[in-house]
N, C-alpha and C positions, 0 to 999 in steps of 0.2 A: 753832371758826373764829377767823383771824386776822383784826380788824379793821383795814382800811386807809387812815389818814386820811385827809381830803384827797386824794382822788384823783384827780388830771384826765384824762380819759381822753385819748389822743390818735390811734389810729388803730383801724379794726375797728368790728364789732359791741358796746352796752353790755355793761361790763362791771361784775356785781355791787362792791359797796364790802368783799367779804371772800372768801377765800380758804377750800378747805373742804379738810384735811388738806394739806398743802403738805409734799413731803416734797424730797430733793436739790436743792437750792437752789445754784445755783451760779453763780460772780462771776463774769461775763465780762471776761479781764483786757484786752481790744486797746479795750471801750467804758469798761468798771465798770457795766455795766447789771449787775442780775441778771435768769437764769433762773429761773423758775417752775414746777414741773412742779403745777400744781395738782389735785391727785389727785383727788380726790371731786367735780367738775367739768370729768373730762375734757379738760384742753387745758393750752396753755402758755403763760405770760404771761411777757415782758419788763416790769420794773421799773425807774426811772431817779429821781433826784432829780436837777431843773435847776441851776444855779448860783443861780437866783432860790429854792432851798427846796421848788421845788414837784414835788411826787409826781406821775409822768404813768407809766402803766400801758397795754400794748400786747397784744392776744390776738396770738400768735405764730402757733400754728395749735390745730386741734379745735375745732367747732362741737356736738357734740353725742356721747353714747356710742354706742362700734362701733367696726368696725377697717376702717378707709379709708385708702391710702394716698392724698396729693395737697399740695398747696400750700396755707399758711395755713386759712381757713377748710373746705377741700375735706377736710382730714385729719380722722381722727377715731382716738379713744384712749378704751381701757379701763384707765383708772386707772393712767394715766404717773405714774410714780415716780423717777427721777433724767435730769437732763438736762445735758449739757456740749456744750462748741463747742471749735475746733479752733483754728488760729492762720488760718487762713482764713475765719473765720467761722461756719462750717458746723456749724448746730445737729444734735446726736443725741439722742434719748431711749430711755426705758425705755419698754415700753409694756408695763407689766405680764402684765393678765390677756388680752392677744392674743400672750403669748410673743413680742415680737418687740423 
């Protein structure tokens, strides 16, 4: 697990202080947030550091394991594995073990 200091959480459901296999990590270049596909917990977390220093950390979408399609929480994911967004915004993932 990646420990994540100082986390303030700011939108969503608690979110644990660590990450459990985190794999395609990727820098959204229109914010600098990063993507998250946090594999071994099912969902995808947004990452930012403020101008003030502080980590604030966002559940994007997946609440729990399964293959759901839906908006933020509604979604669900079998061990997402790489995730990117488009010049529009428009998040994609991997969602491994639902092939999809």
């Amino acid at each position: 697990c990646i420990q994540a200091p100082h986390v303030e959480q700011q939108y969503g459901p608690p979110l644990p202080s660590s990450l459990n296999r985190p794999h395609g990590v990727f820098v959204d270049k229109r914010s600098g947030d990063l993507l998250i596909p946090d594999t071994d917990n099912h969902r995808l977390i947004r990452a930012r550091v403020t101008p003030e220093g502080v980590y604030k950390a966002e559940l994007l979408a997946g609440s729990e394991e399964g293959c759901k399609e839906g908006k933020d929480n509604e979604a669900q994911f079998r061990y997402p594995y790489c995730v990117i967004s488009n010049s529009k915004g428009i998040i994609y993932a991997a969602d491994t073990d639902n092939h999809r």
